[in-house]
VOBA-1610 file (N, C-alpha, C; in pm, whole numbers, padded with zeros to 5 digits, always signed):
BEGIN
Unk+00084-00120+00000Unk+00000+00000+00000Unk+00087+00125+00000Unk+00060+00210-00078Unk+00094+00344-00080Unk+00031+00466-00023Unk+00129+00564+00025Unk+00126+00641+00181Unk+00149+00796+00132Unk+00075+00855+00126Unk+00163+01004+00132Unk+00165+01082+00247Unk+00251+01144+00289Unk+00259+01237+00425Unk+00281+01401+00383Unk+00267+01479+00479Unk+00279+01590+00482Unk+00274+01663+00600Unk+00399+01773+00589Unk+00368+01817+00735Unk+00273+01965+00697Unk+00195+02000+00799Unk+00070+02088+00762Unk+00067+02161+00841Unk+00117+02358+00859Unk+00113+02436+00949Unk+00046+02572+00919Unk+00064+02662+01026Unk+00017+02752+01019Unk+00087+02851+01110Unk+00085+02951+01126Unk+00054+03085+01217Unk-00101+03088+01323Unk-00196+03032+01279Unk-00336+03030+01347Unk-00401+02930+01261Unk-00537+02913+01294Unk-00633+02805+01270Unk-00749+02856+01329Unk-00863+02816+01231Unk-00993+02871+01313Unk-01071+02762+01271Unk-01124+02656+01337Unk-01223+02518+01264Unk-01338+02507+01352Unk-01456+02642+01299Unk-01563+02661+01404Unk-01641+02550+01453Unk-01700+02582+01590Unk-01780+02492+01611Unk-01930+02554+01568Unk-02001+02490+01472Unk-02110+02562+01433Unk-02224+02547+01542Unk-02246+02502+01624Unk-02305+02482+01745Unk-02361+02629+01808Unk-02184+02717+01784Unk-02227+02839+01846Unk-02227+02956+01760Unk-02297+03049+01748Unk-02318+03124+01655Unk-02335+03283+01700Unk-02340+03318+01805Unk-02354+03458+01922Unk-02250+03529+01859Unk-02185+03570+02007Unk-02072+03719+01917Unk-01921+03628+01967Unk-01923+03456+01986Unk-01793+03438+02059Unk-01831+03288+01992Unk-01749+03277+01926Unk-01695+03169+01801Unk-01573+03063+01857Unk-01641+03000+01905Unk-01496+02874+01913Unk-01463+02740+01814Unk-01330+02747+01865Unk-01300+02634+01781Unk-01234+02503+01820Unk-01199+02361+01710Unk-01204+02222+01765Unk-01054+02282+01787Unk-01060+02169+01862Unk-00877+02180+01888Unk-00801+02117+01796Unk-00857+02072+01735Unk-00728+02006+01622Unk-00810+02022+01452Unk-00760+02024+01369Unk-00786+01980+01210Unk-00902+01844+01233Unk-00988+01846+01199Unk-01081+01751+01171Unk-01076+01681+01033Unk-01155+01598+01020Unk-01172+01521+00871Unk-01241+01575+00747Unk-01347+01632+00779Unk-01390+01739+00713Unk-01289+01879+00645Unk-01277+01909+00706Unk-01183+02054+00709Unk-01039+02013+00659Unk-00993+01895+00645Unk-00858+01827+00545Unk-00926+01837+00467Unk-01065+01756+00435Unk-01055+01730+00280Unk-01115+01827+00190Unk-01162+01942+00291Unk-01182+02094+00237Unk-01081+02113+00169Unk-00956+02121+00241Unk-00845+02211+00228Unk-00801+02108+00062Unk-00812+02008+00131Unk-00721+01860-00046Unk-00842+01896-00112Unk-00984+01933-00163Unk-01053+01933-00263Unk-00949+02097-00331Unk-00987+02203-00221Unk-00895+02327-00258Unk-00782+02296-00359Unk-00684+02215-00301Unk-00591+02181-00340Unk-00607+02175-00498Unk-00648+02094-00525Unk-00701+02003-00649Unk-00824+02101-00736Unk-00903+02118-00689Unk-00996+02257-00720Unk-01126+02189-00743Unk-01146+02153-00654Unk-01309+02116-00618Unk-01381+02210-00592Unk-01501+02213-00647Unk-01578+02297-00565Unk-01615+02296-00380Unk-01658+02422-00270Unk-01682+02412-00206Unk-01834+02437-00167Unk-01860+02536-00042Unk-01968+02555-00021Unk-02039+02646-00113Unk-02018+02743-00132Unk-01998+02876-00165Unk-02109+02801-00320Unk-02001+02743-00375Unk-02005+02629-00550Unk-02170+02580-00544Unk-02151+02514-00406Unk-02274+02437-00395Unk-02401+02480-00368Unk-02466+02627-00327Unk-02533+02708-00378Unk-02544+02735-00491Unk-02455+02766-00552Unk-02459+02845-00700Unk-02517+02697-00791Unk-02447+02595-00787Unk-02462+02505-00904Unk-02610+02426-00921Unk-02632+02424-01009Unk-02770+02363-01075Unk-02836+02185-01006Unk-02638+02127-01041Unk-02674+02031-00981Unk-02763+01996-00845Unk-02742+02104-00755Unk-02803+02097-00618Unk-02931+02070-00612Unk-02961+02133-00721Unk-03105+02126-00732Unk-03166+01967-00799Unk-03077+01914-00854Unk-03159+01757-00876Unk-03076+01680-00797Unk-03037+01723-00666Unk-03035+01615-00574Unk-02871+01583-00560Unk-02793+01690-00584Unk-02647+01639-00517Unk-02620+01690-00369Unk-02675+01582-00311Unk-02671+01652-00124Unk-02555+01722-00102Unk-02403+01726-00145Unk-02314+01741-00079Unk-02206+01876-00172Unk-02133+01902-00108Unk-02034+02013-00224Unk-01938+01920-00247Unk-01880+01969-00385Unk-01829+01879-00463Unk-01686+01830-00383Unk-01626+01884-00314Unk-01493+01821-00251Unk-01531+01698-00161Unk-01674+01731-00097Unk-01668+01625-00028Unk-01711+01510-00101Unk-01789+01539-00170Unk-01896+01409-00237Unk-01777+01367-00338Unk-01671+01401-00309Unk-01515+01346-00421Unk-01433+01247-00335Unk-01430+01350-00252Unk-01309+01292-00137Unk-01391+01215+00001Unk-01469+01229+00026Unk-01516+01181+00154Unk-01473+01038+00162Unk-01420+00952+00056Unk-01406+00826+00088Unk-01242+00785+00136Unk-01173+00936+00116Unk-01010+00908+00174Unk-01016+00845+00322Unk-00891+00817+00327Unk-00859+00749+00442Unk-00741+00842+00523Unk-00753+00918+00603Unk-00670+00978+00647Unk-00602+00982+00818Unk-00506+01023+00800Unk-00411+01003+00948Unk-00359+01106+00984Unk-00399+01146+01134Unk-00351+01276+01154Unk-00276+01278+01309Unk-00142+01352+01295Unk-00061+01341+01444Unk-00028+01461+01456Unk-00077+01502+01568Unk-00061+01631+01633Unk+00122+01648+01636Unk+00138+01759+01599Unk+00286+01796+01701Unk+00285+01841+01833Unk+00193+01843+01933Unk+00191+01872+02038Unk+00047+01847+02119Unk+00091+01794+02198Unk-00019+01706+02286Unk-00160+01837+02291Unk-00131+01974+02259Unk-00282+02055+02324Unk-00211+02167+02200Unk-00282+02226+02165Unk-00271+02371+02113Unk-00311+02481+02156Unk-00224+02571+02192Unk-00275+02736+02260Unk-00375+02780+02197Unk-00425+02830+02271Unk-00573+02906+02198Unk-00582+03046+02234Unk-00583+03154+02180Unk-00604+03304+02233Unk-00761+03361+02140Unk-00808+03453+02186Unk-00943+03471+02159Unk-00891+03653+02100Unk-00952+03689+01955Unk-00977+03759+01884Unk-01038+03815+01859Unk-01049+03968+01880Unk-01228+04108+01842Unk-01149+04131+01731Unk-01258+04165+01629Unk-01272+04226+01492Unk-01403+04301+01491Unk-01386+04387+01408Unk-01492+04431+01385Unk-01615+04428+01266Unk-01693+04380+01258Unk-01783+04410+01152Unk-01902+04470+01092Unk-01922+04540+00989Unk-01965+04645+00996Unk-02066+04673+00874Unk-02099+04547+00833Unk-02170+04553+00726Unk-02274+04432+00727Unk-02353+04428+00636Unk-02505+04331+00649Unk-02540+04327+00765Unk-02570+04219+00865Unk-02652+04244+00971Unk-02574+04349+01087Unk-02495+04355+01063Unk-02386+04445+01155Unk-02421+04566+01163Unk-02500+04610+01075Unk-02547+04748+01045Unk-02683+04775+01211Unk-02773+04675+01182Unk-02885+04642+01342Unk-02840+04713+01448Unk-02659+04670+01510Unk-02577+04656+01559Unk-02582+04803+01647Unk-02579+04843+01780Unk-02560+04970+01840Unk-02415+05053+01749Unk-02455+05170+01692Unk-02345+05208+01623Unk-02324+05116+01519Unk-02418+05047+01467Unk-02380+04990+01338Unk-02274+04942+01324Unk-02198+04873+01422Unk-02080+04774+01428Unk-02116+04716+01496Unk-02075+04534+01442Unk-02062+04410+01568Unk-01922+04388+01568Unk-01876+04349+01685Unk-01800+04305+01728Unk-01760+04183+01801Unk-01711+04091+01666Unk-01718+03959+01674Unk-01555+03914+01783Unk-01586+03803+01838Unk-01466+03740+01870Unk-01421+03583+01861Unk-01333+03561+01810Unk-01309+03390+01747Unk-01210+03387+01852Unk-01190+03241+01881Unk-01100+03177+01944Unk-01009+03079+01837Unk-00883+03112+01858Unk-00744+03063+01721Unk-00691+02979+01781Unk-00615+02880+01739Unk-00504+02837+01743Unk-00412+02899+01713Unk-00308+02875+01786Unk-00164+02938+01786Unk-00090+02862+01722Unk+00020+02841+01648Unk+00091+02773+01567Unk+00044+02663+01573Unk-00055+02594+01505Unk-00116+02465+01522Unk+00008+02341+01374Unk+00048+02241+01426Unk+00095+02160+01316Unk+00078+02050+01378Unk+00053+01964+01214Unk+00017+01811+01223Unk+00145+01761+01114Unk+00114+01599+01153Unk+00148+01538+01021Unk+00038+01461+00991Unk-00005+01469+00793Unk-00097+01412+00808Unk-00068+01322+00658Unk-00115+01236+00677Unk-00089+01093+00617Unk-00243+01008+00539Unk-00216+01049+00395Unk-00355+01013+00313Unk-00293+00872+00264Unk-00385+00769+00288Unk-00432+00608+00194Unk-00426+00665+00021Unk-00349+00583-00027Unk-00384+00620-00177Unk-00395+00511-00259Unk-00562+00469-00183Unk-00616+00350-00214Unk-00711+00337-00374Unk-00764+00505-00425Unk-00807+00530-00509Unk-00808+00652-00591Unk-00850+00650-00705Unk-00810+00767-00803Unk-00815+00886-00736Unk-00926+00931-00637Unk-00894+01026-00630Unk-00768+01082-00523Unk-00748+00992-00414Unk-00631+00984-00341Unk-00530+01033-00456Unk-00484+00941-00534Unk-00380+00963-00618Unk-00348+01086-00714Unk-00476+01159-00733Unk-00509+01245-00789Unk-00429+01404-00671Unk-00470+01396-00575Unk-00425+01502-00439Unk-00316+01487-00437Unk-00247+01352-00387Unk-00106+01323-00420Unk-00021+01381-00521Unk-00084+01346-00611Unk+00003+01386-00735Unk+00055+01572-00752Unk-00044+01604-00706Unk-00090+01791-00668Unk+00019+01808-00553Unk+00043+01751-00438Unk+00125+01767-00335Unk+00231+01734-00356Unk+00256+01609-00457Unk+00408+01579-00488Unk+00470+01710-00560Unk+00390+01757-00679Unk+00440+01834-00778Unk+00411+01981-00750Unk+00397+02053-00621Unk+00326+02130-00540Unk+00263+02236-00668Unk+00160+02148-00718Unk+00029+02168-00824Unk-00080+02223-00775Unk-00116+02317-00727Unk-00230+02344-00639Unk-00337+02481-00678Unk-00406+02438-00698Unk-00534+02497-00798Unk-00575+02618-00705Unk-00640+02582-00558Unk-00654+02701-00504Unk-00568+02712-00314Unk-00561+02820-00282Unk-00422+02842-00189Unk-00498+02761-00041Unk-00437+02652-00021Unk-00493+02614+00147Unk-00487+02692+00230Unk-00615+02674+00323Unk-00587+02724+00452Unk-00663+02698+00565Unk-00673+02738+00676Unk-00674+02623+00804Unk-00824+02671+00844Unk-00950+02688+00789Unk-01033+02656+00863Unk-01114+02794+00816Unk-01085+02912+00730Unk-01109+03046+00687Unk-00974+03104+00650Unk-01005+03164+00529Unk-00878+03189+00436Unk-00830+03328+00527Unk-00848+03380+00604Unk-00742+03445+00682Unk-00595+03341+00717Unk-00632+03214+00772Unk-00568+03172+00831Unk-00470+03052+00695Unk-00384+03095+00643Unk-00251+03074+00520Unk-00204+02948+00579Unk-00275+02798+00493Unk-00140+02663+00527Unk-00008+02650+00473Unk+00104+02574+00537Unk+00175+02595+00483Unk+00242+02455+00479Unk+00250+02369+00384Unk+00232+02263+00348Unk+00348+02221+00306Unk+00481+02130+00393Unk+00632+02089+00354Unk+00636+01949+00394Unk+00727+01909+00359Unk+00799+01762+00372Unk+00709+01660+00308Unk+00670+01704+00218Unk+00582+01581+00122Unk+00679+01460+00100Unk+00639+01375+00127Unk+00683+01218+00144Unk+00612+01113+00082Unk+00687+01022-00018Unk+00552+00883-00066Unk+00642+00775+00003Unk+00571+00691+00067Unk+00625+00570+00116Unk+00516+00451+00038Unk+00620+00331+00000Unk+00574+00251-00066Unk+00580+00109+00025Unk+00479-00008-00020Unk+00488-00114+00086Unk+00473-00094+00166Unk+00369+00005+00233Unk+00316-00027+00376Unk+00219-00076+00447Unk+00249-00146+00539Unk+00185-00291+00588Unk+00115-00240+00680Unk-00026-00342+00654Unk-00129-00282+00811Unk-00095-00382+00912Unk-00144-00269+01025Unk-00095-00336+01164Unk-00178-00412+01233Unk-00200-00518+01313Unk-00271-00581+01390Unk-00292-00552+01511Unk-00367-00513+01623Unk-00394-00554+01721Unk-00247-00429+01787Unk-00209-00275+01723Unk-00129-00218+01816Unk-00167-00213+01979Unk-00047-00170+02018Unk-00066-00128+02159Unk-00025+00000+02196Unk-00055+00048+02124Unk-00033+00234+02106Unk-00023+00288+01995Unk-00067+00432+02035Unk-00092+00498+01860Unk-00019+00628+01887Unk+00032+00643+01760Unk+00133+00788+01760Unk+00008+00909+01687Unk-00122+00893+01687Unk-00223+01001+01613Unk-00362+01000+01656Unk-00412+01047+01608Unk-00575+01045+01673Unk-00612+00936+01627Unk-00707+00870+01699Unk-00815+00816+01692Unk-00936+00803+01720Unk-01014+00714+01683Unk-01169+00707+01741Unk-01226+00629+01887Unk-01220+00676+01967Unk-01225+00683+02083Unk-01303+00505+02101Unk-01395+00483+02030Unk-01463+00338+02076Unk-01396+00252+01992Unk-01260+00286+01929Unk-01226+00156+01838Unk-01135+00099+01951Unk-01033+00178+02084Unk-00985+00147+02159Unk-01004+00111+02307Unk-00950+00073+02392Unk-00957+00108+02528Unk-00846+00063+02574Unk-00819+00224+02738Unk-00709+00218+02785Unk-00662+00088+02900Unk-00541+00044+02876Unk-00487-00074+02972Unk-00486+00013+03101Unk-00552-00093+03226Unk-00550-00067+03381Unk-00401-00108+03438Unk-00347+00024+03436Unk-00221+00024+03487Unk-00194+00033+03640Unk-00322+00106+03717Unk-00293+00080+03902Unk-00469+00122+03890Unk-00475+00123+04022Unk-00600+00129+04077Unk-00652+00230+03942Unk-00620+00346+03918Unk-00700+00411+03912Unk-00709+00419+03737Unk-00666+00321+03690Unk-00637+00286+03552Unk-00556+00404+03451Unk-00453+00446+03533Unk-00341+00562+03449Unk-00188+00481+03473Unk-00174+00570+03364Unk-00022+00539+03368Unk+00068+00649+03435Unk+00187+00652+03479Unk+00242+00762+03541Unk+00348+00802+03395Unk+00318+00976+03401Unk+00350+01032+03283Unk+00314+01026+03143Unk+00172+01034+03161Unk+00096+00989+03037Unk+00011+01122+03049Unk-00076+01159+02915Unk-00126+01258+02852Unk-00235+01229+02766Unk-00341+01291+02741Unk-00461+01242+02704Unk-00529+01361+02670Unk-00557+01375+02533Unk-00632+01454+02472Unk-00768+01385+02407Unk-00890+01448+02478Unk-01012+01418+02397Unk-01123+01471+02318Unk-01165+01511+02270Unk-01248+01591+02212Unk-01370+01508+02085Unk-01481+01579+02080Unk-01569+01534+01980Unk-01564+01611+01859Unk-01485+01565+01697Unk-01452+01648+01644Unk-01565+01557+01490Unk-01600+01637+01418Unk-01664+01590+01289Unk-01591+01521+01217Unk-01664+01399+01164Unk-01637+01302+01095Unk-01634+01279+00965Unk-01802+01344+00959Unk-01881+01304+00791Unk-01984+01461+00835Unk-02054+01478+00700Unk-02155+01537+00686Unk-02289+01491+00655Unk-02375+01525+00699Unk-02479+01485+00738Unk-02575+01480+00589Unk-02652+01391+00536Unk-02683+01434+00377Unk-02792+01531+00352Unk-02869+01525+00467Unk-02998+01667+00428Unk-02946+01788+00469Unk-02878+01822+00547Unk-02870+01953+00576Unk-02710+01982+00623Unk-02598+01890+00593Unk-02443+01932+00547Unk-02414+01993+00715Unk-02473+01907+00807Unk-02426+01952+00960Unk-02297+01835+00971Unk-02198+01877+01087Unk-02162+01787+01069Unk-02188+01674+01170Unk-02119+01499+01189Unk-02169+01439+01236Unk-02044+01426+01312Unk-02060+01409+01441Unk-01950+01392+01567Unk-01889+01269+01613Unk-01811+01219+01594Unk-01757+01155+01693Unk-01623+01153+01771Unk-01600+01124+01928Unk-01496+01122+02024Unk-01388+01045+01943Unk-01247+01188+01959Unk-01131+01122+01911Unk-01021+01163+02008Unk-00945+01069+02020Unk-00822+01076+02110Unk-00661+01081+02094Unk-00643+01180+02153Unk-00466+01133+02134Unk-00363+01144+02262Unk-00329+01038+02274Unk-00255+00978+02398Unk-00146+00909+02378Unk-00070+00864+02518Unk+00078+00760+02517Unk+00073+00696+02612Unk-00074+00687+02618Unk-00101+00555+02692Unk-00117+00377+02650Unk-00087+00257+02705Unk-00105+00185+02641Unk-00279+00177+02611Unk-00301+00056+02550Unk-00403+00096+02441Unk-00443-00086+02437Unk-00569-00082+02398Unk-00599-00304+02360Unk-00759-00218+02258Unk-00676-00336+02157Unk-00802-00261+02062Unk-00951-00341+02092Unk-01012-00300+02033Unk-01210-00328+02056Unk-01279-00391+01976Unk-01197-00333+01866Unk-01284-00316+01720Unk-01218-00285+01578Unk-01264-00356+01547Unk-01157-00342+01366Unk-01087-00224+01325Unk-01010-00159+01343Unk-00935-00036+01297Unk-00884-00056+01186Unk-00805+00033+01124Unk-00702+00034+01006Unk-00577+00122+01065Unk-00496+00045+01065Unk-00357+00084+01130Unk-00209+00054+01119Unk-00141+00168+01023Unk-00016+00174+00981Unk+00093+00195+01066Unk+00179+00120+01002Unk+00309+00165+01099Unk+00392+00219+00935Unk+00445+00371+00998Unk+00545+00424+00884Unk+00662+00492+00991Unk+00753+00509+00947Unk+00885+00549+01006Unk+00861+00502+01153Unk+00842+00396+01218Unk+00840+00324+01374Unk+00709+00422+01408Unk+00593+00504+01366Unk+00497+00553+01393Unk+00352+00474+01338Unk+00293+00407+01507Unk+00184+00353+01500Unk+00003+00429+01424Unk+00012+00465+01308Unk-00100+00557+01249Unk-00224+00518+01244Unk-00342+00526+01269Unk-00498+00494+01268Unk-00556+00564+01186Unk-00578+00517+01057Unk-00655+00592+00913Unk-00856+00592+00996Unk-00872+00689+00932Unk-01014+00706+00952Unk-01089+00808+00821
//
C-alpha cells in the first residue's frame, strides 16, 4: 500500500464549532476530517460551499459540495505535534449586512485561534482520487491556496513524502495520532487505571456530513501515550516506527 505524508502548518487556525453562533466563536482543537478534505478538494480545485449554492446540480439532488462528495471516501491520518494547542481569543470588527442592526452599526465579533497549530498528516492512496491530491502535493500543483479553517488563516504545506509497501498493523498497543475513541480502550495500569507520565487529549470532532442539511456528524477522538488493547476493527499503519490509525 501506498502512503503520502505531509507536514501541515500555520501561524493560526480557526475550525468553528457551528453549534455556536452569538458574538464568541470557538473552535475544535485540532484539524478535523472534514476541514482536510476541504483544504485537499482546494488543493485540487473542487468545488466548495460557496459552488454548492450556485450550481444547478443541487437542485436535482447532489446533497453534498463537490470536494466532499469526491473525497469523503479518503482514508486519512492525523498526528498532532503537540499534545494541546494554545488558543487566544480575537475582536474584529464588523460592519456591514446584519452588523449594520448593531448599536453604532458595528458588531463586534470574537473567534477563538489556534496558535501555531501543526500536524502530520498521512492520506491512503487506495483510489483515483487519493492519487489524484497526491500527485498535486508531490508536484506542489495546487489549484486554489490552502488554509486552516477560513482563508485568513494561510497553510503551509512541507515535507511531502511517498512511502511505498506499507503494511497494516494488527492488534497495536499504542498509537502515535488520533483516533476514534470506541475503536480502543485504555490498559489498567494501578488502581486508578493511568499510567504515570501519560497525557490524554479528547475531544468530539466531525467526521462526515450529514446528507440533508451538510451539519456535521461527531464523533470522540483521542490522542494519547497511553497503552491501548483494541475493541474493534481499525485500520492501522506503521510508517517510520509511527503507529497511524486511518479514519
Amino acid at each position: 500500500m501506498e502512503v503520502i505524508k505531509f507536514t501541515l502548518k500555520g501561524r493560526t487556525a480557526f475550525f468553528k464549532k457551528h453549534e455556536v453562533n452569538t458574538y464568541f466563536y470557538f473552535t475544535y482543537g485540532n484539524i478535523h476530517k472534514v476541514a482536510l478534505l476541504g483544504m485537499l478538494g482546494a488543493i485540487y480545485g473542487y468545488g466548495g460551499y460557496n459552488q454548492q449554492k450556485k450550481e444547478t446540480k443541487k437542485i436535482k439532488g447532489d446533497p453534498y459540495p463537490e470536494f466532499y462528495d469526491k473525497l469523503k471516501h479518503l482514508k486519512t491520518g492525523i498526528i498532532p505535534a503537540r499534545y494541546i494547542f494554545d488558543k487566544k481569543v480575537q475582536s474584529f470588527n464588523n460592519s456591514v449586512g446584519y452588523a449594520s442592526k448593531e448599536q453604532g452599526g458595528n458588531l463586534i465579533v470574537k473567534e477563538q485561534w489556534l496558535e501555531n497549530p501543526e500536524w502530520d498528516i498521512y492520506l491512503l492512496l487506495d483510489n483515483k482520487e487519493a492519487q489524484e491530491v497526491a500527485n498535486c502535493l508531490l508536484f506542489n500543483q495546487f489549484k486554489f491556496i490552502p488554509y486552516l479553517g477560513k482563508n485568513e488563516h494561510f497553510a503551509d504545506i512541507t515535507n511531502v513524502q511517498l512511502f511505498k509497501g506499507v503494511m497494516a498493523m494488527r492488534d497495536p498497543k499504542s498509537l502515535n495520532s488520533l483516533f476514534r475513541k470506541d475503536e480502543f480502550s485504555f490498559d489498567m495500569v494501578d488502581g486508578w487505571g493511568m499510567e504515570s507520565s501519560c497525557f490524554k487529549y479528547e475531544e468530539k470532532l466531525p467526521i462526515a456530513l450529514e446528507e440533508k442539511t451538510n451539519r456535521y456528524e461527531l464523533e470522540s477522538f483521542v490522542f494519547t501515550d497511553r497503552s491501548l488493547t483494541q475493541k474493534k476493527e481499525s485500520l492501522v499503519y506503521q510508517i517510520e516506527g509511527k503507529n497511524i490509525a486511518f479514519f
